[in-house]
mmCIF file of the N, C-alpha and C atoms, coordinates in Angstrom:
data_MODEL
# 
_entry.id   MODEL 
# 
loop_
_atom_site.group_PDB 
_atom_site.id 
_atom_site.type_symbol 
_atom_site.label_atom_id 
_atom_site.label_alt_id 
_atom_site.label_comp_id 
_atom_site.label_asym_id 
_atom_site.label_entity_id 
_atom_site.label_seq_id 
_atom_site.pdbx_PDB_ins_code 
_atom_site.Cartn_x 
_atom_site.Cartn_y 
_atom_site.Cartn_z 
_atom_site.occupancy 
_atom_site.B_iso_or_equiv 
_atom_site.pdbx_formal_charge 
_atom_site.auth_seq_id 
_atom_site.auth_comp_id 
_atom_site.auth_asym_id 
_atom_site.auth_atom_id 
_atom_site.pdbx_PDB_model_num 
ATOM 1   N N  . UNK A 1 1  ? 124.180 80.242  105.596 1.00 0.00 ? 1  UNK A N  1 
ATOM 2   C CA . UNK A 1 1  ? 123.287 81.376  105.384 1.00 0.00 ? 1  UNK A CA 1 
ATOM 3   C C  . UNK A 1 1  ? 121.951 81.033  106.043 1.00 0.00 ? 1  UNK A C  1 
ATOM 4   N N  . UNK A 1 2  ? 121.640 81.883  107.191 1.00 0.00 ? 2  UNK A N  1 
ATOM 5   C CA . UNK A 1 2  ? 120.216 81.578  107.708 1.00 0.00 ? 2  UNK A CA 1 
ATOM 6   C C  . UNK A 1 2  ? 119.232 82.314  106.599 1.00 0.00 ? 2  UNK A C  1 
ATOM 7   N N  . UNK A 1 3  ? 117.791 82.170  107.312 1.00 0.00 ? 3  UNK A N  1 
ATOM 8   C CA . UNK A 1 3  ? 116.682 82.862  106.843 1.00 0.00 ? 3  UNK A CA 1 
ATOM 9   C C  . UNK A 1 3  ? 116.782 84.128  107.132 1.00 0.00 ? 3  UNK A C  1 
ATOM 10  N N  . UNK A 1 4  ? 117.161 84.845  107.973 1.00 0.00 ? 4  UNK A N  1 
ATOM 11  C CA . UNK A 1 4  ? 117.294 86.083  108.235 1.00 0.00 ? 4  UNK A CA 1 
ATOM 12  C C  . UNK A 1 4  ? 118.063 87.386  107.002 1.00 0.00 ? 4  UNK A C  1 
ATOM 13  N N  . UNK A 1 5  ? 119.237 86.229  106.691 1.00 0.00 ? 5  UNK A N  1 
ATOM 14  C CA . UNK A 1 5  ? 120.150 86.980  105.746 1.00 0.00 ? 5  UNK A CA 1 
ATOM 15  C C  . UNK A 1 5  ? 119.629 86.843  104.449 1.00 0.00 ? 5  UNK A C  1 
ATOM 16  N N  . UNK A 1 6  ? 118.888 86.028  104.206 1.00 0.00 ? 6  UNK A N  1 
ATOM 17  C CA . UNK A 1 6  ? 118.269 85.778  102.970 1.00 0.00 ? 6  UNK A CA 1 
ATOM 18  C C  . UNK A 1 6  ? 117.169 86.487  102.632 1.00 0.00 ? 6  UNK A C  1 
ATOM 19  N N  . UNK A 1 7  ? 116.451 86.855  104.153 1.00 0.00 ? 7  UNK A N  1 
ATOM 20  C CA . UNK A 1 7  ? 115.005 87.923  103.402 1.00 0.00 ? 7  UNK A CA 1 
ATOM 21  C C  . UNK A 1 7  ? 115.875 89.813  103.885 1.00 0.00 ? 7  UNK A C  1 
ATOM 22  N N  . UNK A 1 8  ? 116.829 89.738  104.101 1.00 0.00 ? 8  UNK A N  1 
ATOM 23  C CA . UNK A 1 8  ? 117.556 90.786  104.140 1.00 0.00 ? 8  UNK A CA 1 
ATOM 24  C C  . UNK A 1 8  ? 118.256 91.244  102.461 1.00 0.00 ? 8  UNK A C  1 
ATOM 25  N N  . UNK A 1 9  ? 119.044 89.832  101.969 1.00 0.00 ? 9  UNK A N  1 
ATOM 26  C CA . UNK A 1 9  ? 119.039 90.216  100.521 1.00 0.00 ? 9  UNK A CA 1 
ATOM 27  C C  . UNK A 1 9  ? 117.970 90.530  99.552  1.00 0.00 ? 9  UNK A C  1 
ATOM 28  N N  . UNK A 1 10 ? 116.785 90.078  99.866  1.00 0.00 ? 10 UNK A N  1 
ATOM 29  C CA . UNK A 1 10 ? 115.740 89.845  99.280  1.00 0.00 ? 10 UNK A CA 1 
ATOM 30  C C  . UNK A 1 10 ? 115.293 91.249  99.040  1.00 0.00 ? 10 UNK A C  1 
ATOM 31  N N  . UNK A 1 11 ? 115.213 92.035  100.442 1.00 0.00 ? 11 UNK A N  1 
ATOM 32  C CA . UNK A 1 11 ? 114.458 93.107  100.893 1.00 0.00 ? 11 UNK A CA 1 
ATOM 33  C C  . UNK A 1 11 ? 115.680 94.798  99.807  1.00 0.00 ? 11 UNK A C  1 
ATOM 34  N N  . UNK A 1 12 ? 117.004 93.896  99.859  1.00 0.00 ? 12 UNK A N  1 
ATOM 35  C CA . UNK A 1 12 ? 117.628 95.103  99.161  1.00 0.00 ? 12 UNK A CA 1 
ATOM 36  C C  . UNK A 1 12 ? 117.640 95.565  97.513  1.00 0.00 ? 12 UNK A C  1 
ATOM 37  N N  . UNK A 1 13 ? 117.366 93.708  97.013  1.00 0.00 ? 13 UNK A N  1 
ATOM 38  C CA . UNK A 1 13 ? 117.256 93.719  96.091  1.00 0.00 ? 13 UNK A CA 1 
ATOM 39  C C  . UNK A 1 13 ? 116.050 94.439  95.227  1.00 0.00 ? 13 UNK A C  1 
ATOM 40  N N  . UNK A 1 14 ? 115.078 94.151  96.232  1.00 0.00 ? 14 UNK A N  1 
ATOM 41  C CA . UNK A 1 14 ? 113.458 94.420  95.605  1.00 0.00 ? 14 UNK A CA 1 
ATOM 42  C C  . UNK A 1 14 ? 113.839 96.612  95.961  1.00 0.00 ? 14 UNK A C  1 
ATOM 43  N N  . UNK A 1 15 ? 114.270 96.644  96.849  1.00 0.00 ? 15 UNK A N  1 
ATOM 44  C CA . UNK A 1 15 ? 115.159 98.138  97.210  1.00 0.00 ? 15 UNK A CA 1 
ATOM 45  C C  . UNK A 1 15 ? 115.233 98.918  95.577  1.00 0.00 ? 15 UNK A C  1 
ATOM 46  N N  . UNK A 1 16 ? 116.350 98.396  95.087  1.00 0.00 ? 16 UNK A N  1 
ATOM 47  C CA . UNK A 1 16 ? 117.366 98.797  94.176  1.00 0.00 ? 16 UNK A CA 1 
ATOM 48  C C  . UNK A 1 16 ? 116.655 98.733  92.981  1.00 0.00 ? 16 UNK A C  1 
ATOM 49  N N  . UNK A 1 17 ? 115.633 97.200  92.833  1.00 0.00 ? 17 UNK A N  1 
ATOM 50  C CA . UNK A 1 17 ? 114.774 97.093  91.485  1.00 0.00 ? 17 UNK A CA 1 
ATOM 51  C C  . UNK A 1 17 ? 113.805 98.574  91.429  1.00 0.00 ? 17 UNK A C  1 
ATOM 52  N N  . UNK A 1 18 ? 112.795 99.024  92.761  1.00 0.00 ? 18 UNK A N  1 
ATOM 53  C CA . UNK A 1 18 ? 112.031 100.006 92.988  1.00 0.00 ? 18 UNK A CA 1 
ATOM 54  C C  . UNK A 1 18 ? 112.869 101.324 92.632  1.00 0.00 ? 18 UNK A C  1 
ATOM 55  N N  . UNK A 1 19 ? 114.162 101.489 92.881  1.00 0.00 ? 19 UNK A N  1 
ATOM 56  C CA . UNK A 1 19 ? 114.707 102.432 92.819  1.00 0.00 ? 19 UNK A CA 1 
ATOM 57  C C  . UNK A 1 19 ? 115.131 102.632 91.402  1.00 0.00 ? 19 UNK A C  1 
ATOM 58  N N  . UNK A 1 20 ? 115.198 101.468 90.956  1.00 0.00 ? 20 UNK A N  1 
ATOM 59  C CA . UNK A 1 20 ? 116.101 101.647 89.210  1.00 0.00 ? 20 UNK A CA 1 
ATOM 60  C C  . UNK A 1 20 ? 114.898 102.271 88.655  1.00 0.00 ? 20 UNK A C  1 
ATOM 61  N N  . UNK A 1 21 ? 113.413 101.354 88.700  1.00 0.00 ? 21 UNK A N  1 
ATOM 62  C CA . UNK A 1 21 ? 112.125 101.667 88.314  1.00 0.00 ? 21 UNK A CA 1 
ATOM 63  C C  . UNK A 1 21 ? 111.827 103.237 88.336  1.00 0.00 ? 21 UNK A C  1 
ATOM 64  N N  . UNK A 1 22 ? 112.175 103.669 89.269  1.00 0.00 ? 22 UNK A N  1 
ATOM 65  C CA . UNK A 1 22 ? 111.520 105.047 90.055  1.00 0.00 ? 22 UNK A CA 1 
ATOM 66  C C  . UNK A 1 22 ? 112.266 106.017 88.739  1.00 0.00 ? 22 UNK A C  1 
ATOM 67  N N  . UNK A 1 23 ? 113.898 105.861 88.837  1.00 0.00 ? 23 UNK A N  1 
ATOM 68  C CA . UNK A 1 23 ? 114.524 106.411 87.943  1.00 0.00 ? 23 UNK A CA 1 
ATOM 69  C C  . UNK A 1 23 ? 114.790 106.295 86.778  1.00 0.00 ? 23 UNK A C  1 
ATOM 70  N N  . UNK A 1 24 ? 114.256 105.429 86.056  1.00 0.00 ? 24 UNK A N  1 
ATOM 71  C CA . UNK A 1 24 ? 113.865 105.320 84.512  1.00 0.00 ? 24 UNK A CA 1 
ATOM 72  C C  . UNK A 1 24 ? 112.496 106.231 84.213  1.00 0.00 ? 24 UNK A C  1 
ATOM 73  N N  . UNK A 1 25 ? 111.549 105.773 84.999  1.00 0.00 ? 25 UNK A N  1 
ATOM 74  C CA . UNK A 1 25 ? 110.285 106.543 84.690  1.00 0.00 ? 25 UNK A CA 1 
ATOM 75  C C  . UNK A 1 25 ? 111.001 108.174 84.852  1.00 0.00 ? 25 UNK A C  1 
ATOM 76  N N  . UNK A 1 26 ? 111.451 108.733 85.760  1.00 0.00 ? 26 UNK A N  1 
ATOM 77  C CA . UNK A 1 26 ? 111.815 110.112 85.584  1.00 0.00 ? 26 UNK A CA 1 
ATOM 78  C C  . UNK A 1 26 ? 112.817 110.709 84.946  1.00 0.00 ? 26 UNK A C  1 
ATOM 79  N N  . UNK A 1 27 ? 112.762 109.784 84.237  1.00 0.00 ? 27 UNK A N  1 
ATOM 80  C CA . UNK A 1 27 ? 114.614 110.221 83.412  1.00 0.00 ? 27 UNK A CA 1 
ATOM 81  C C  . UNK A 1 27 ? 114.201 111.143 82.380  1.00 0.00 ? 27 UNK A C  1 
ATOM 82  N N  . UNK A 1 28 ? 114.662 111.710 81.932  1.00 0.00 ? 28 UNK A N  1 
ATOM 83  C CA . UNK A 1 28 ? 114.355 113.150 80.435  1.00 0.00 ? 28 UNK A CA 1 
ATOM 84  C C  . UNK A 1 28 ? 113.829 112.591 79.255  1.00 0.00 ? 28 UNK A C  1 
ATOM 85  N N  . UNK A 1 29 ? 114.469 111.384 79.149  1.00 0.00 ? 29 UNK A N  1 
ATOM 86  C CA . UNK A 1 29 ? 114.275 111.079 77.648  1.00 0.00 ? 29 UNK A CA 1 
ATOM 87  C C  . UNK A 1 29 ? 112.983 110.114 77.544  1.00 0.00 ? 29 UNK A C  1 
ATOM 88  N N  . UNK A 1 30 ? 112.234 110.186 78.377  1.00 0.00 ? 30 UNK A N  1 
ATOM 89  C CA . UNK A 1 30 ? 111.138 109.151 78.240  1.00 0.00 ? 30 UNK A CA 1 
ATOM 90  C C  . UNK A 1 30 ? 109.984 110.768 78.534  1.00 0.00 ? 30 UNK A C  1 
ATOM 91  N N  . UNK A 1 31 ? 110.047 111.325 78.199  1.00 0.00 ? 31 UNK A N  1 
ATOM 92  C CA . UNK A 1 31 ? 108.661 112.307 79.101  1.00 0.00 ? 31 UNK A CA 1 
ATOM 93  C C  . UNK A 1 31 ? 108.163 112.572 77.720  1.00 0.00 ? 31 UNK A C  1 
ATOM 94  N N  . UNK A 1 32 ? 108.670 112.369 76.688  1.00 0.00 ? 32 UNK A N  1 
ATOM 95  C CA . UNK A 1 32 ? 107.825 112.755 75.355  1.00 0.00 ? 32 UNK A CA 1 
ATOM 96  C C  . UNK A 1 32 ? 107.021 111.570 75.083  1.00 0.00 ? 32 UNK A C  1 
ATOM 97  N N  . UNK A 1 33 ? 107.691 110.276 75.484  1.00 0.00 ? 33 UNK A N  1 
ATOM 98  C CA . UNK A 1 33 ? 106.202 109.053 75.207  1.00 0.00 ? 33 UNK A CA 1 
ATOM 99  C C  . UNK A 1 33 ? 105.674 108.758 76.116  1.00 0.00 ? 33 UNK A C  1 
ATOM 100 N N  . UNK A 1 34 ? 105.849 109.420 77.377  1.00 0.00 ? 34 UNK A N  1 
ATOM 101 C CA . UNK A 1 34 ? 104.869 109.045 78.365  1.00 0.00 ? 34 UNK A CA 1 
ATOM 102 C C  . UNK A 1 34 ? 103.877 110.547 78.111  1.00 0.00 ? 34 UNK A C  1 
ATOM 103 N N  . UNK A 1 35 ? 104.023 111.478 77.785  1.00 0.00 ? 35 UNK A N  1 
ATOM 104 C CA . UNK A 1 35 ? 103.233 112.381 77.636  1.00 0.00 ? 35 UNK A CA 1 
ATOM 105 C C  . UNK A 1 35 ? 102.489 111.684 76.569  1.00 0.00 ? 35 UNK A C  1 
ATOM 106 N N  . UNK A 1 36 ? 102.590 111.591 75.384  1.00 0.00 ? 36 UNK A N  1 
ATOM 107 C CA . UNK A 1 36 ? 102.094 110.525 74.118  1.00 0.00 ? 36 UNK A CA 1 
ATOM 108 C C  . UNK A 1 36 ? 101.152 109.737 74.919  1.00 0.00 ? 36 UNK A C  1 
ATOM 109 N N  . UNK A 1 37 ? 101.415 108.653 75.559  1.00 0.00 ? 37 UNK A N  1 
ATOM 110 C CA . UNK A 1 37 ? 100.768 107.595 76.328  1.00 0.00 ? 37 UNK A CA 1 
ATOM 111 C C  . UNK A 1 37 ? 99.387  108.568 77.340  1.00 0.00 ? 37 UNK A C  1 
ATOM 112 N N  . UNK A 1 38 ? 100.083 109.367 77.757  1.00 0.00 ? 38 UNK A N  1 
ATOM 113 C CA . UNK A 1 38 ? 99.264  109.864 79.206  1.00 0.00 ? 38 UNK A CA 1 
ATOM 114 C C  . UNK A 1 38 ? 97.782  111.017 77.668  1.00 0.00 ? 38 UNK A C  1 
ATOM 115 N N  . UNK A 1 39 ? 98.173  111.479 76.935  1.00 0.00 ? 39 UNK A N  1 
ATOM 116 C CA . UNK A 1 39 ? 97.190  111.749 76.122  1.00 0.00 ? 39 UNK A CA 1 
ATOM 117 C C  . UNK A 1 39 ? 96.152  110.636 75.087  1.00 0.00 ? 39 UNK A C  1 
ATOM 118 N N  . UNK A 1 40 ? 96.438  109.314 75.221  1.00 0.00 ? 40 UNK A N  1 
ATOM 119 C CA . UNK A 1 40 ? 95.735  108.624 74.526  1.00 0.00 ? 40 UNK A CA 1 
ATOM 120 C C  . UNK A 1 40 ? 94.461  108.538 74.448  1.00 0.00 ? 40 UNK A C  1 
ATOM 121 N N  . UNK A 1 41 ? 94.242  108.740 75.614  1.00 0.00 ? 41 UNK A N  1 
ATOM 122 C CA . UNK A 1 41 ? 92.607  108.387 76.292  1.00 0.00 ? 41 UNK A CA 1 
ATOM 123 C C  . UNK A 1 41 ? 91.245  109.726 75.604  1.00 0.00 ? 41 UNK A C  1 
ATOM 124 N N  . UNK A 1 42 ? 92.048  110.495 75.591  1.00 0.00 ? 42 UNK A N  1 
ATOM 125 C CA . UNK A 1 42 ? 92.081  112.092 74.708  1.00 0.00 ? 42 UNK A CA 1 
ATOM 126 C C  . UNK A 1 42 ? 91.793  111.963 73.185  1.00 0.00 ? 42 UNK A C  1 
ATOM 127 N N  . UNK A 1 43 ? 92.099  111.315 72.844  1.00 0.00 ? 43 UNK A N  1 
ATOM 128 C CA . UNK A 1 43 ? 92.377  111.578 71.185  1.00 0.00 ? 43 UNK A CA 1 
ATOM 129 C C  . UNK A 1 43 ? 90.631  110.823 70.620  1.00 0.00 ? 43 UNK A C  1 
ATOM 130 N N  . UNK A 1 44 ? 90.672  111.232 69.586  1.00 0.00 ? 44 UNK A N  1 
ATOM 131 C CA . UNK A 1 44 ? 89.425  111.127 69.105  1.00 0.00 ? 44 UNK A CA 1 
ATOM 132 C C  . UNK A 1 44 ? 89.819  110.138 67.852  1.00 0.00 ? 44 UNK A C  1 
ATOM 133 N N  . UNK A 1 45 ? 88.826  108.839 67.796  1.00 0.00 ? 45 UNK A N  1 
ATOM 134 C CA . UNK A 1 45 ? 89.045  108.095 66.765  1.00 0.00 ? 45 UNK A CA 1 
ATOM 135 C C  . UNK A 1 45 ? 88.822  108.463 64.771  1.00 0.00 ? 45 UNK A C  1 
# 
C-alpha cells in the first residue's frame, strides 16, 4: 500500500463521516431539539 492509496482512503472516509454528519443533523426527528437549542439564547432567565 503506497501513500497515495492511503490519503485516498483517508479522503473517502472523512467523505462518508461529513455525509453521515450532514444527514443526522437533517433527519425529522431531531428538528424539535435543535429548534429548543436554536431558541436558547431567547429565553429570559
Amino acid at each position: 500500500m503506497d501513500i497515495n492509496t492511503l490519503r485516498s482512503m483517508v479522503t473517502v472516509t472523512a467523505l462518508v463521516v461529513f455525509l453521515g454528519i450532514v444527514w443526522w443533523a437533517w433527519s425529522g426527528k431531531n428538528k424539535e431539539r435543535f429548534d429548543e437549542a436554536a431558541n436558547l439564547p431567547f429565553e429570559q432567565d
